[in-house]
C-alpha positions, 0 to 999 in steps of 0.5 A, a space after each residue: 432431604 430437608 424436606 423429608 426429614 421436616 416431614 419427619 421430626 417437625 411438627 406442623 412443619 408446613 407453618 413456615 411463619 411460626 417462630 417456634 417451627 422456624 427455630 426447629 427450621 434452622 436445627 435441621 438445617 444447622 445439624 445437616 450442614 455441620 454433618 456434610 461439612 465435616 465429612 468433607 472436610 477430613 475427605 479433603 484433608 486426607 487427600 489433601 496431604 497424601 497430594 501435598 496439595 495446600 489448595 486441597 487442604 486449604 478447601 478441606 480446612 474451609 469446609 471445617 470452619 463451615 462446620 463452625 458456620 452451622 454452628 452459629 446458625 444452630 445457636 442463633 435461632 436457638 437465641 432468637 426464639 428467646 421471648 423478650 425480657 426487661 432487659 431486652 423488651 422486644 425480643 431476641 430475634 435480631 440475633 439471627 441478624 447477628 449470628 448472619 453477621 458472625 457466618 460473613 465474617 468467618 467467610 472473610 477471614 478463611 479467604 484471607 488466611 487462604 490467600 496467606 498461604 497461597 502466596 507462601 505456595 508461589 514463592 515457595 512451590 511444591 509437586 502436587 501428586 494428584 490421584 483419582 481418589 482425589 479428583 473423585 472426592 473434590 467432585 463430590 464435594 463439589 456436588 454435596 456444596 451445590 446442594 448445600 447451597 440450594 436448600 440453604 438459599 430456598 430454605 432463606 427464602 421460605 423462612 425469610 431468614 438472613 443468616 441461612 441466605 448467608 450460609 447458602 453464600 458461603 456454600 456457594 463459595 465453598 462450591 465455586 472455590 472447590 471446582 477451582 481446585 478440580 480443574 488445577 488438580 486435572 490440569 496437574 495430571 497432565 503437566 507439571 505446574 508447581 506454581 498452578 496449585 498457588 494461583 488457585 488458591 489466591 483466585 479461591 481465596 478472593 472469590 471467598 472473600 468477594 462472597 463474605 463481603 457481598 453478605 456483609 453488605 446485605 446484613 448491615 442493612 437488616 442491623 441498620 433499618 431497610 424498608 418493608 416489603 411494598 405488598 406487606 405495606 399494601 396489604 396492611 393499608 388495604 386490610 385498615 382501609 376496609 373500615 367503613 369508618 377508616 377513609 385514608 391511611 398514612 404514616 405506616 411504619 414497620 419496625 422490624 426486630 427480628 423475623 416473627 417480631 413485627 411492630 406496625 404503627 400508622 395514621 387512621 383517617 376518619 371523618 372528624 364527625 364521627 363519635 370518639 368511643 365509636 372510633 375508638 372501639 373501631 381502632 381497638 378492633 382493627 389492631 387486635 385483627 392485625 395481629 392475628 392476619 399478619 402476626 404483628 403488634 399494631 398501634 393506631 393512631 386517629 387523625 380526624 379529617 374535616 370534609 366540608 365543601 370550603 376545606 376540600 376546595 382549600 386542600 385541592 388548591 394546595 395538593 395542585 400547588 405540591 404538586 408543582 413542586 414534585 408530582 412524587 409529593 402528597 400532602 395529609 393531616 390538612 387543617 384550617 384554624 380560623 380563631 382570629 388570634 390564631 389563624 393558620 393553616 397546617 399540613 404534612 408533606 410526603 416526600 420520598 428520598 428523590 434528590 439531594 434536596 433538604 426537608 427544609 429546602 422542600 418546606 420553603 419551596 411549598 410554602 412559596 407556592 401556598 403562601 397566596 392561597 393563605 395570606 392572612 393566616 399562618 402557614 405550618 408544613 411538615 415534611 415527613 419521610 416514607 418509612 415504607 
């Protein structure tokens, strides 16, 4: 159905990468969850009641604050959209981070005040009057919810949004959660069990609160900083190392503000031979082409590489001994100063997030596997980080 009303009110709707079709992305979808979660909501509670089925209710009032949860949805890409201004530079776009945030935590809450008055259920157990209409409805919800839960899941996906991958959790939830209440409401049609429509609600409400968690986890690691993807990385450095002027690639950091608001920045490798403006020019050319193929702002930093014969025998004497150290190190931005007032020699070390050793442990480990190579000069090692 989403994909039938896109092709209908959305222009250029296969351009999943644009900021400005993504927002009306997450309109739709916004609009047709608030709609499907409403109708199911006074479904459920109308039956509800007439069943004196707090369970059935306690869904019903769950699926409303769905429609709170589509709200949010609808008003984070409506913030995110937003250019940036002086007060926020880079943009609005982690709002959707935000928005995802607020969807988790209406998850989390609904399944607490659930399990409140599931509790009050047991100890005070009613008669549950359980009908057909009733178990019809809750099987559609049942059906409407797994569907919510697939459009909102692989639109997540096509649109690398955070805040529907948390609405297709709460969707699933909300599934998972309404089959419960099914199989007690057969069970009831067949024997008495009072305290039955309580026990659901408590294994509804846990499950509910499990799915909200589970979300928050996956969040706070978007508002914290994760790694990009490998092949996004893989491609920008393959892309730069096409340059007949460019002869490695280090350093590539994606900072990432939001979905469509991608800064990469990175370490070029040329020959230290080559003409200045000539790599400049080169440079300049290389950023603008990345931010048309990849839609992103690039900064490119020039490292020049010196290659004659005594340098390369020296920094392949040097990447043996790293090597010793870790086969996971490698080493970059190698350089021999051989002013006899200040000699030395000076390289960066990658090492990846393998152990709980320090970056200062790891320096003093190479510089005594380099020290002989090196004996009358000063030895200067940096470890760096991967950001990527």
């Amino acid at each position: 159905m989403i994909a039938l009303l896109a092709k209908i009110f959305i222009k250029d709707y296969k351009n999943h990468s644009d900021n400005a079709v993504r927002k009306k992305y997450g309109f739709l979808t916004g609009f047709v969850g608030i709609i499907l979660n409403v109708l199911i909501c006074v479904g459920k509670i109308i039956v509800g009641v007439l069943s004196s089925s707090v369970s059935v209710i306690a869904d019903g009032i769950n699926n409303l604050s769905d429609a709170g949860s589509s709200v949010i949805t609808v008003v984070g890409f409506k913030i995110a959209d937003k250019p940036g201004d002086k007060e926020h530079p880079y943009g609005h776009g982690r709002m959707e981070y935000i928005a995802a945030f607020l969807v988790s935590l209406i998850i989390v809450i609904v399944g607490v005040e659930l399990a409140i008055s599931s509790v009050k259920k047991i100890i005070d157990p009613q008669e549950v009057n359980i009908t057909y209409v009733t178990l019809i409805i809750l099987t559609v919800s049942v059906l409407v919810k797994l569907y919510m839960f697939l459009y909102n899941f692989a639109w997540s996906k096509k649109l690398d949004s955070t805040v529907l991958k948390a609405t297709a959790y709460d969707s699933i939830g909300d599934a998972v959660s309404t089959l419960v209440v099914l199989i007690c409401a057969v069970v009831s049609l067949f024997c008495s069990l009072p305290i039955l429509d309580g026990c659901a609600g408590i294994a509804v409400a846990l499950f509910i609160v499990f799915t909200g968690f589970r979300s928050f986890g996956e969040i706070f690691t978007d508002l914290l900083g994760k790694p990009p993807k490998k092949e996004f990385v893989e491609k920008i450095e393959e892309y730069v190392s096409k340059s007949d002027k460019i002869v490695g690639v280090h350093d590539v950091i994606v900072h990432d503000y939001g979905p469509g608001r991608i800064m990469v920045s990175l370490h070029a490798e040329v020959p230290a031979e080559t003409d200045l403006l000539a790599a400049h020019d080169c440079i300049d050319k290389i950023e603008n082409e990345l931010e048309k193929e990849f839609r992103c702002f690039a900064t490119i930093h020039i490292d020049p590489v010196i290659s004659d014969p005594e340098t390369n025998k020296l920094r392949k004497k040097v990447i043996k001994k790293v090597k010793e150290v870790s086969p996971y190190y490698s080493i970059h931005d190698f350089r021999i100063n051989h002013d006899q007032e200040n000699a030395s020699v000076s390289f960066d070390v990658l090492a990846p997030f393998i152990g709980k050793t320090t970056e200062e442990e790891i320096k003093n480990e190479i510089y005594d596997k380099v020290k002989d190579i090196f004996p009358e000069k000063t030895i200067l090692i940096r470890v760096d980080r991967p950001f990527s």
